[in-house]
C-alpha positions as CSV (number, residue, x, y, z in Angstrom):
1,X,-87.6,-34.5,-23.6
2,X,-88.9,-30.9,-24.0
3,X,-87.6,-30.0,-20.6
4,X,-84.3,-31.7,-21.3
5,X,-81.3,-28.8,-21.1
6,X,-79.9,-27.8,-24.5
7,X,-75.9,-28.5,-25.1
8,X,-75.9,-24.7,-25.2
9,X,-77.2,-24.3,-21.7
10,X,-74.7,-26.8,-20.2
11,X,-72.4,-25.1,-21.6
12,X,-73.2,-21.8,-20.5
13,X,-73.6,-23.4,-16.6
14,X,-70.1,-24.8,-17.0
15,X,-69.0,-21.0,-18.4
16,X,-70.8,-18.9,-15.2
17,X,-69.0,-21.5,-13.1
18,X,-65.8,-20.5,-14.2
19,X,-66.7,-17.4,-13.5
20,X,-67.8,-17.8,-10.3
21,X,-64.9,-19.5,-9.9
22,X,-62.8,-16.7,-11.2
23,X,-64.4,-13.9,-9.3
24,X,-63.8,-16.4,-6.1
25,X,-60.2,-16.5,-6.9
26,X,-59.8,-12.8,-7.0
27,X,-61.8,-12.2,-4.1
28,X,-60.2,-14.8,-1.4
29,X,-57.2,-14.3,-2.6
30,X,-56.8,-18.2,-3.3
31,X,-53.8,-18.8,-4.9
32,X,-51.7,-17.3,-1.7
33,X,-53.9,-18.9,0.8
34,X,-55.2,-22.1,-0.8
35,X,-53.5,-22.9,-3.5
36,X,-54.6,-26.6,-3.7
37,X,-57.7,-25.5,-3.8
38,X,-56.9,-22.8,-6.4
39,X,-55.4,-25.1,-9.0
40,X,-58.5,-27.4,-8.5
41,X,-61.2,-24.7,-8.7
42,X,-59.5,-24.7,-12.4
43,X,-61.4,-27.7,-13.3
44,X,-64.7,-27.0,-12.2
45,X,-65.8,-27.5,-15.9
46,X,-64.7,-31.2,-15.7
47,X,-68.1,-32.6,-14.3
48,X,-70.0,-30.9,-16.7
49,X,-67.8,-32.6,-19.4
50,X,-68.4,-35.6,-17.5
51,X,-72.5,-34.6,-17.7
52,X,-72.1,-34.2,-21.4
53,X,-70.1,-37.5,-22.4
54,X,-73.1,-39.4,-20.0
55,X,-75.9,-37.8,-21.8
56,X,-74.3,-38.6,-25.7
57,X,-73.5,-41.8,-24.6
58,X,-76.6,-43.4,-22.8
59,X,-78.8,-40.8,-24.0
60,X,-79.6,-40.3,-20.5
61,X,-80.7,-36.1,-20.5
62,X,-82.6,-34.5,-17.9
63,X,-83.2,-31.1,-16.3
64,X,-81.7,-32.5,-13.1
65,X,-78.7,-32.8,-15.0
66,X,-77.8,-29.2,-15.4
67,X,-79.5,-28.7,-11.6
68,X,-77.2,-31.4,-10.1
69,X,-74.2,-29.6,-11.9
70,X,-75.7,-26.6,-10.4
71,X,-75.8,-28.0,-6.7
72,X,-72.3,-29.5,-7.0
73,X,-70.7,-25.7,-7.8
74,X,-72.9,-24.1,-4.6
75,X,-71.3,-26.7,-2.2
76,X,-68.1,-26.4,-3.7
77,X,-67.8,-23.0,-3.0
78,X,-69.5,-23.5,0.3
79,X,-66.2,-25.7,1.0
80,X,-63.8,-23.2,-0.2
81,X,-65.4,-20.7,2.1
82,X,-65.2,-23.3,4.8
83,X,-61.7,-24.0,4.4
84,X,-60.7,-19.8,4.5
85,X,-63.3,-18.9,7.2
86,X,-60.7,-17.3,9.1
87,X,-60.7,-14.8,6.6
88,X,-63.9,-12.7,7.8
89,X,-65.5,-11.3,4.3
90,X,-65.0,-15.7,3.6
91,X,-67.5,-15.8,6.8
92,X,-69.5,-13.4,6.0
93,X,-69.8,-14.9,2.3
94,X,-70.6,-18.6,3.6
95,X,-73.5,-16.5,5.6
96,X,-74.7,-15.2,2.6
97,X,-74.3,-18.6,0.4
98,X,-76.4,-20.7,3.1
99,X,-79.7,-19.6,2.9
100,X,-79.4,-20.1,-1.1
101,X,-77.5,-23.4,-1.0
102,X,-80.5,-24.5,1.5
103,X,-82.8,-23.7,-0.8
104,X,-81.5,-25.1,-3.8
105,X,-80.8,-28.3,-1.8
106,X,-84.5,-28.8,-1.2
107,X,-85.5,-28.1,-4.3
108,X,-83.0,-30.5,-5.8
109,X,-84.8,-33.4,-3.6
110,X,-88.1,-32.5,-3.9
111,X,-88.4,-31.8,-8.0
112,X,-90.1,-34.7,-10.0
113,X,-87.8,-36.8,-12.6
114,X,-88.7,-34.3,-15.2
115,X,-87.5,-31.3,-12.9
116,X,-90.8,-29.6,-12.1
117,X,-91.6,-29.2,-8.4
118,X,-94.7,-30.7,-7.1
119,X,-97.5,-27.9,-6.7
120,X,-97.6,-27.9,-2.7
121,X,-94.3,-26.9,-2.5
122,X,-93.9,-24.8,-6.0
123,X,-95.3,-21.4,-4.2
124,X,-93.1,-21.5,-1.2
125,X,-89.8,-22.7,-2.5
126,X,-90.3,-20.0,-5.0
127,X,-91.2,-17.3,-2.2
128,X,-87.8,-18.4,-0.2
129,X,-85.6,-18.4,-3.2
130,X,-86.7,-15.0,-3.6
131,X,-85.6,-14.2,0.7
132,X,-82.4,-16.5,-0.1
133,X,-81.6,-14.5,-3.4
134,X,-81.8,-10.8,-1.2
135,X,-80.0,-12.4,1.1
136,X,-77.6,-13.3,-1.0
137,X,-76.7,-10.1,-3.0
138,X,-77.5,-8.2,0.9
139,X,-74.4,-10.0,2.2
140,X,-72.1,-10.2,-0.9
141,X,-72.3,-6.3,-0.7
142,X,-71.5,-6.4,2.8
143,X,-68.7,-8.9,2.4
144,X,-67.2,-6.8,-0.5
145,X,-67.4,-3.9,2.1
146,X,-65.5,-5.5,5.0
147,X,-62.7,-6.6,2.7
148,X,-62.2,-3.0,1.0
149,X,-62.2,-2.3,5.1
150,X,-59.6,-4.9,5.8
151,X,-57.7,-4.1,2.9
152,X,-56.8,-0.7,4.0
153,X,-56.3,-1.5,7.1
154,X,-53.6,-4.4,5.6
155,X,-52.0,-1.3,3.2
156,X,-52.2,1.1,6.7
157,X,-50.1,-1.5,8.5
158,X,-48.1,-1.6,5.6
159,X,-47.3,1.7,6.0
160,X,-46.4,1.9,9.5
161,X,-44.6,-1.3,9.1
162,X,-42.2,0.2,6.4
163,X,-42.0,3.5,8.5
164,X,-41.1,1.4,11.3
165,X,-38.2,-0.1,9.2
166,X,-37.4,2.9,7.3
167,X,-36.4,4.5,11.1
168,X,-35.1,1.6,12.5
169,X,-32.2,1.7,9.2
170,X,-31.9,5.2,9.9
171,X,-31.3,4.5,13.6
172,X,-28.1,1.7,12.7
173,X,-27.1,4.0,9.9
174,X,-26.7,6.8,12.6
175,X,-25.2,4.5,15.2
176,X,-22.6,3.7,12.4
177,X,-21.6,7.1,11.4
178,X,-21.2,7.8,15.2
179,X,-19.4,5.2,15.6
180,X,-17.2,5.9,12.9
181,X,-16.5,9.7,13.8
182,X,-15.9,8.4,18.0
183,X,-13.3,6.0,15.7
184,X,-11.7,9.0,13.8
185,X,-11.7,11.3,16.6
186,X,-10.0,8.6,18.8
187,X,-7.1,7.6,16.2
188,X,-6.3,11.7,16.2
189,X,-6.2,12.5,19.5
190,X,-3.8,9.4,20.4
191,X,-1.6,10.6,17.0
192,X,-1.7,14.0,18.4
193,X,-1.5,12.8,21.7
194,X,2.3,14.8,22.3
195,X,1.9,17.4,20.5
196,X,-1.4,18.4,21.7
197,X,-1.6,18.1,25.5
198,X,-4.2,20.9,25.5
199,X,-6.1,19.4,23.0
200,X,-5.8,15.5,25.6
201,X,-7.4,17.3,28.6
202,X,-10.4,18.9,26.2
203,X,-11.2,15.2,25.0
204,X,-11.4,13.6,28.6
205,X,-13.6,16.8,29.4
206,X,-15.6,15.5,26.4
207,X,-15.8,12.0,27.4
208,X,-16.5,12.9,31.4
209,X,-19.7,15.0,29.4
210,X,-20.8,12.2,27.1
211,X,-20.7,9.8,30.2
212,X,-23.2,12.7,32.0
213,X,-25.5,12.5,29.3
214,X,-26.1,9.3,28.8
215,X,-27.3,8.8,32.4
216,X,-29.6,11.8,31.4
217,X,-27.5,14.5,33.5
218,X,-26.6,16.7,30.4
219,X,-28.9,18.3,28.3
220,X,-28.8,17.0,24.1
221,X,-27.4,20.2,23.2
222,X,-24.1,19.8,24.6
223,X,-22.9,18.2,21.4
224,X,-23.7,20.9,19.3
225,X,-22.5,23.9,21.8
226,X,-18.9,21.8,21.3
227,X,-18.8,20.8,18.0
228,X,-18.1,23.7,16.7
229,X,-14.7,24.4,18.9
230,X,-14.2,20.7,18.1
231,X,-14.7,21.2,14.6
232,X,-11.3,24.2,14.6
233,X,-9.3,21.7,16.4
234,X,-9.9,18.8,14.3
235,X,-9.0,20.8,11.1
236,X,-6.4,22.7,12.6
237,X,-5.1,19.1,13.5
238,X,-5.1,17.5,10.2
239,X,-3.5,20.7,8.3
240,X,-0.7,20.5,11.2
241,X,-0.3,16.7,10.5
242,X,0.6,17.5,6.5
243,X,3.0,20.4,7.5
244,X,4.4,18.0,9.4
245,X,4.7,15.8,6.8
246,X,5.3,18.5,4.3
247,X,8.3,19.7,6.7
248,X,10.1,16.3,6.9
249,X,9.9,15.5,3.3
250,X,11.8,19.3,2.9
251,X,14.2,18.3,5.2
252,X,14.9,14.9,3.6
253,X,15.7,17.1,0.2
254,X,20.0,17.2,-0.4
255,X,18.8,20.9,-1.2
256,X,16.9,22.4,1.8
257,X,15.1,26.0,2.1
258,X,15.3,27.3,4.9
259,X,12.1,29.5,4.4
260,X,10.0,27.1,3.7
261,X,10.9,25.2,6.8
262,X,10.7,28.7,8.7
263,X,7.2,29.3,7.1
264,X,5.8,25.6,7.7
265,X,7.4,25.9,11.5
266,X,5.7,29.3,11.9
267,X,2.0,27.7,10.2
268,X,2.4,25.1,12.6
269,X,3.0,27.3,15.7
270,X,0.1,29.3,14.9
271,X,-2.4,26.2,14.4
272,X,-0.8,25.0,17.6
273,X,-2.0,28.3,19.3
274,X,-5.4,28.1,17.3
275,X,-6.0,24.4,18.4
276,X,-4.9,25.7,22.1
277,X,-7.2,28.5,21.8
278,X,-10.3,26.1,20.7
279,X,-9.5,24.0,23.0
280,X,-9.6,26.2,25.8
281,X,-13.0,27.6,24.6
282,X,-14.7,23.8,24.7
283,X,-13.2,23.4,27.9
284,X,-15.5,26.3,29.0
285,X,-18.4,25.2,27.1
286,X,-18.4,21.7,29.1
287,X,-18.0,23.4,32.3
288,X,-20.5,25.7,31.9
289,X,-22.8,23.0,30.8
290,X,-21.8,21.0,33.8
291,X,-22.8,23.4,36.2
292,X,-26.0,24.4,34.0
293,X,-26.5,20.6,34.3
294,X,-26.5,19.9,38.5
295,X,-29.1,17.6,39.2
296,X,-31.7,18.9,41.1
297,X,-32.8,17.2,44.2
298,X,-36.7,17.6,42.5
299,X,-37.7,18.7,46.0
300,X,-40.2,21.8,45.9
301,X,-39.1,25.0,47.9
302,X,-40.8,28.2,48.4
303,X,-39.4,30.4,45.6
304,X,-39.3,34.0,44.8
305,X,-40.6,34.3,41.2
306,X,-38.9,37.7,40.8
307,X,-35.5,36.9,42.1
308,X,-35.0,33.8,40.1
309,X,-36.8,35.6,36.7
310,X,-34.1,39.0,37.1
311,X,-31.1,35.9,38.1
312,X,-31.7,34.0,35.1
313,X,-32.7,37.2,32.6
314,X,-29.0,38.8,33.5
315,X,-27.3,35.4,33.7
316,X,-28.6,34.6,30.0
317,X,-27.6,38.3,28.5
318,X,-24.3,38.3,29.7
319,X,-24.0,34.5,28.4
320,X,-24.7,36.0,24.7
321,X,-22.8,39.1,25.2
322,X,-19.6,36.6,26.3
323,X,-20.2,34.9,23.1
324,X,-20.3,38.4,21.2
325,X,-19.5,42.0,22.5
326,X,-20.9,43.3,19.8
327,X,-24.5,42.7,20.7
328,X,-26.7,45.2,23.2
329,X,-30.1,44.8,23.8
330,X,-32.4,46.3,26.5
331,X,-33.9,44.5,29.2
332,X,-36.9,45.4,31.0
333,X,-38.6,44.2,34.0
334,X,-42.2,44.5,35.3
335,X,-42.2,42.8,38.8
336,X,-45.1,43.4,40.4
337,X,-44.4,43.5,44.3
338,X,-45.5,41.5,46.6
339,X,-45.5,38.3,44.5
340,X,-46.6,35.3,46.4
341,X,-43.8,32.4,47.2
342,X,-44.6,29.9,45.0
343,X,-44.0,26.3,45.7
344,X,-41.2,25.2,42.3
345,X,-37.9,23.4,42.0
346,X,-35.7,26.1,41.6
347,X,-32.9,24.9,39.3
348,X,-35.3,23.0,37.1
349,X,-38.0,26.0,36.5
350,X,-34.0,28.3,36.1
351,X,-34.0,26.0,32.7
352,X,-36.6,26.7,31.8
353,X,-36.3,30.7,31.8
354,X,-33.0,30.4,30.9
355,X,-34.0,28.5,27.8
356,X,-36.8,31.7,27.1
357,X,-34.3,34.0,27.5
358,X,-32.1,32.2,25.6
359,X,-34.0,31.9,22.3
360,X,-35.3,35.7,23.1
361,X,-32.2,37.2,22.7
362,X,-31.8,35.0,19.8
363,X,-34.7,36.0,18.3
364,X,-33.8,40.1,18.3
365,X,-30.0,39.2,17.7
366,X,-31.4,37.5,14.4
367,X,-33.9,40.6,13.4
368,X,-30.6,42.9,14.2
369,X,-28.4,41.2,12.1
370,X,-30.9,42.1,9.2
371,X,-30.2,45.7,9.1
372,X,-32.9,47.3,9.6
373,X,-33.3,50.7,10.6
374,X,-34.2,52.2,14.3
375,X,-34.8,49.1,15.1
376,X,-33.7,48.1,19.1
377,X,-33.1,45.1,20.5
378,X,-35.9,44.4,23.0
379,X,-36.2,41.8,25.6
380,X,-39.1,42.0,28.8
381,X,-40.0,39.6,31.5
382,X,-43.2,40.6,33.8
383,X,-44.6,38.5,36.8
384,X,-48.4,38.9,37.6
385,X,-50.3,37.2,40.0
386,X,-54.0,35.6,38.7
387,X,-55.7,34.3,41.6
388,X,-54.0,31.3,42.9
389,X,-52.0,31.4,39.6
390,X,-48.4,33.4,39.5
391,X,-47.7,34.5,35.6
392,X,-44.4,34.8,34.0
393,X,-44.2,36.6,30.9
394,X,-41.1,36.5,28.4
395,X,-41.4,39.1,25.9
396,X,-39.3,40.1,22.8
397,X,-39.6,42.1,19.8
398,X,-37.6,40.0,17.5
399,X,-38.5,38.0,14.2
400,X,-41.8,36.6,15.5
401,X,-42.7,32.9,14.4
402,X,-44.8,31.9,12.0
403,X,-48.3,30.3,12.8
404,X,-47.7,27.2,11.0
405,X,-44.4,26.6,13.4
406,X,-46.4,27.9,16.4
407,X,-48.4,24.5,16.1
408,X,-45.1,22.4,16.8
409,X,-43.0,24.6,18.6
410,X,-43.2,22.5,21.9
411,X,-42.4,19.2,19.6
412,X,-39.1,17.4,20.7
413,X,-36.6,18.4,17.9
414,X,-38.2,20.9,16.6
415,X,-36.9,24.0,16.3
416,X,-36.9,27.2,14.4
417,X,-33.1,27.9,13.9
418,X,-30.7,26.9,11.4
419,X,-29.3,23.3,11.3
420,X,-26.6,22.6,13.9
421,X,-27.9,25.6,16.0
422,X,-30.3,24.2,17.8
423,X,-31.5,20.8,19.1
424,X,-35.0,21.4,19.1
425,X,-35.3,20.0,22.5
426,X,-35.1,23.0,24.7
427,X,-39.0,24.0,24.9
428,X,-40.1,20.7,24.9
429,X,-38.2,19.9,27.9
430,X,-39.6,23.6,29.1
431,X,-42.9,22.4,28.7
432,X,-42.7,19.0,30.5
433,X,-40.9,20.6,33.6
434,X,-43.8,23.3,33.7
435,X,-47.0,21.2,32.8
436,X,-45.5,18.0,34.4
437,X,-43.3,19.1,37.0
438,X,-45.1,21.8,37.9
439,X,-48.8,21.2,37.1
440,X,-48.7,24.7,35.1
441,X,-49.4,25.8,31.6
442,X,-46.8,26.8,28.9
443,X,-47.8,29.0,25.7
444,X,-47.0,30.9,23.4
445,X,-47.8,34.0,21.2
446,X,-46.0,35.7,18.2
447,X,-46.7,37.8,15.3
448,X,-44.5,37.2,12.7
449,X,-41.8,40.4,12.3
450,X,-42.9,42.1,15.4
451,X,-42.9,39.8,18.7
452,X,-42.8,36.2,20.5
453,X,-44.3,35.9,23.9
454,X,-44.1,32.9,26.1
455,X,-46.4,32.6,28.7
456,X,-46.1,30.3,31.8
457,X,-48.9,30.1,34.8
458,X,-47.7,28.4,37.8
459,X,-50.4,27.5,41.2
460,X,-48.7,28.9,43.9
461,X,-49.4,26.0,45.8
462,X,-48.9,22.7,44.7
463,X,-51.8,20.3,45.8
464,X,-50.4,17.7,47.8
């Protein structure tokens, strides 16, 4: 009986299996994918119980007591690992369990009533255990490395998953708030419908423009080159509404005043000429968009460079100067003569100047506007030919942008001006129509407070 287990170690068995247990739990996650198996794993103790009654009882105590106890936790947590080896740190566990459980298995079998091992077999049961006991810890480390692995790859898709959803709300939420303002700006205009006949033929310009763009006709910016026209009209409306209303309530009085009426009927007249006046100025807006907007036939022509650079520069100046008198600037051109044909889609690589020029004499407007002293309004464009490569440069000496902007400049909706003054998709689309359509490069240099200069290389040939 002097190799008979204590009470104390059965107990302490019965306590590292609840561990084991425990850390098993925590590990496989088992009470959210077995939980059966979870809520039995919590009586693990119970045979040992059992081991302990049986040896009180019939005085029956022998070290292949505690071992047996020992062998039946091993192949229970074999089964668990069984039973989640779709999980793969459960698979790679089970891998690392097998070797161990085999050993022990033998050992279990071949150890004499009293629990020693015969000698033939003591030396090289001992020799594996220590192989199965490596392998063991080797691929518990590894297993505990794959799982940190899956786990952040679960908490990454997490995150994309809730990004997903966060755009997909912002998406309806839009959709809702546009469809709310279409609503509102419906119920006017058929209120107003009389009153307003200017005002009538603006909104079907509007629509006619909205149906352009969705089939992709229309650049995104038309909204915001309207809305603010749209914007005066829609106030100008509502104030001329409550006149109205203030104006029949007066008249309704047993004791009228005739100024009042006079003033309201003058306020009126004058929104009514305001609204008129806005009105007029979005109708131009959507047709100059409209014929901005042709669609091109995407056929390549031979095409002068210098021609449709000076066309474009003059056409984008005077578009500013129509939109304010106030501002000069000076253009200069560097042609060089003799420029190659090269083979481009005319109207499509005109956007894209236009949109250079555009932002150029945005960018010196902006720097003028601050005051400062001797400065003037710049704005070049010089053509160079590189080989097989012609070179347009668009040069201005305005604001400059700053080199953590230069990195996403050519990002769709990104854009350097204030909100509601620019859509951020007007060099992104100038960089897919030259790189894409045109099998050129677009870039860009600045220093902040002295220039910007866009660069775009075009083959004079296209390769077929």
């Amino acid at each position: 009986m002097a190799n008979s287990p204590s009470y104390g170690q059965l107990l302490m068995l019965a306590a590292v299996a609840m561990l084991i247990v425990r850390a098993l739990r925590h590990f496989l996650d088992l009470p959210n994918r077995l939980a059966r198996w979870n809520k039995a794993l919590g009586y693990i103790w119970a045979p040992m119980v059992g081991l302990l009654l049986i040896t009180a009882i019939f005085k029956v105590n022998g070290p292949l007591l505690a071992d047996g106890y020992w062998l039946f936790v091993l192949f229970t947590v074999a089964a668990v690992l069984v039973a989640v080896r779709d999980y793969r740190p459960a698979r790679m566990l089970l891998l690392a369990l097998v070797p161990f459980l085999l050993n022990k298995t033998v050992e279990f079998f071949l150890s004499n009533s009293d629990g020693r091992l015969p000698k033939e077999f003591d030396q090289v049961l001992d020799t594996t255990q220590g192989f199965a006991i490596i392998w063991l810890i080797t691929f518990t480390i590894i297993a505990r490395n794959l799982k940190k692995a899956l786990e952040k790859e679960r908490l990454l898709r997490e995150e994309e998953e809730k990004a997903k959803r966060l755009i997909e709300a912002q998406n309806v939420e839009l959709e809702r708030l546009v469809a709310e303002r279409t609503s509102a700006l419906t119920f006017q205009a058929e209120e107003l419908r009389t009153a307003l006949t200017e005002l009538r033929t603006t909104q079907a310009q509007l629509v006619q423009s909205e149906k352009m763009a969705s089939l992709g006709e229309l650049t995104a910016g038309i909204a915001h080159e309207i809305q603010n026209p749209l914007n005066f009209v829609n106030n100008f409306a509502d104030v001329s509404v409550e006149m109205l209303a203030e104006l029949r309530e007066e008249q309704a009085r047993p004791q009228r005043d005739p100024e009042l009426e006079a003033e309201l009927l003058d306020d009126i007249a004058q929104n009514l000429q305001k609204i008129h006046h806005h009105g007029q100025r979005a109708a131009s807006i959507v047709k100059g968009m409209l014929e901005h907007s042709r669609a091109s036939t995407g056929e390549r022509q031979a095409t002068n460079i210098n021609h449709l650079a000076d066309e474009y520069l003059r056409l984008a100046y005077q578009g500013l100067r129509a939109k304010d008198k106030s501002f000069n600037a000076t253009l200069r051109d560097d042609f060089a003569p003799d420029l190659p044909l090269v083979e481009a889609i005319g109207p499509d690589l005109g956007r894209v100047l236009l949109n250079l020029f555009g932002n150029a004499f945005y960018a010196v407007r902006q720097r003028q506007l601050q005051g400062e002293a001797g400065y003037a309004p710049t704005v070049t464009v010089q053509t160079r030919q590189r080989g097989d490569q012609v070179e347009i440069r668009v040069r201005d000496n305005g604001l400059g942008i700053p080199e953590a902007m230069r990195q996403k400049i050519f990002q769709p909706f990104f854009t350097t001006k204030p909100s509601g003054e620019g859509t951020g998709l007007g060099l992104s689309l100038s960089y897919d129509i030259v790189t894409q359509g045109h099998s050129g490069t677009l870039t860009v240099t600045s220093q902040e407070g002295e220039f910007t200069e866009f660069l775009i290389s075009l083959p004079i040939k296209q390769a077929s």
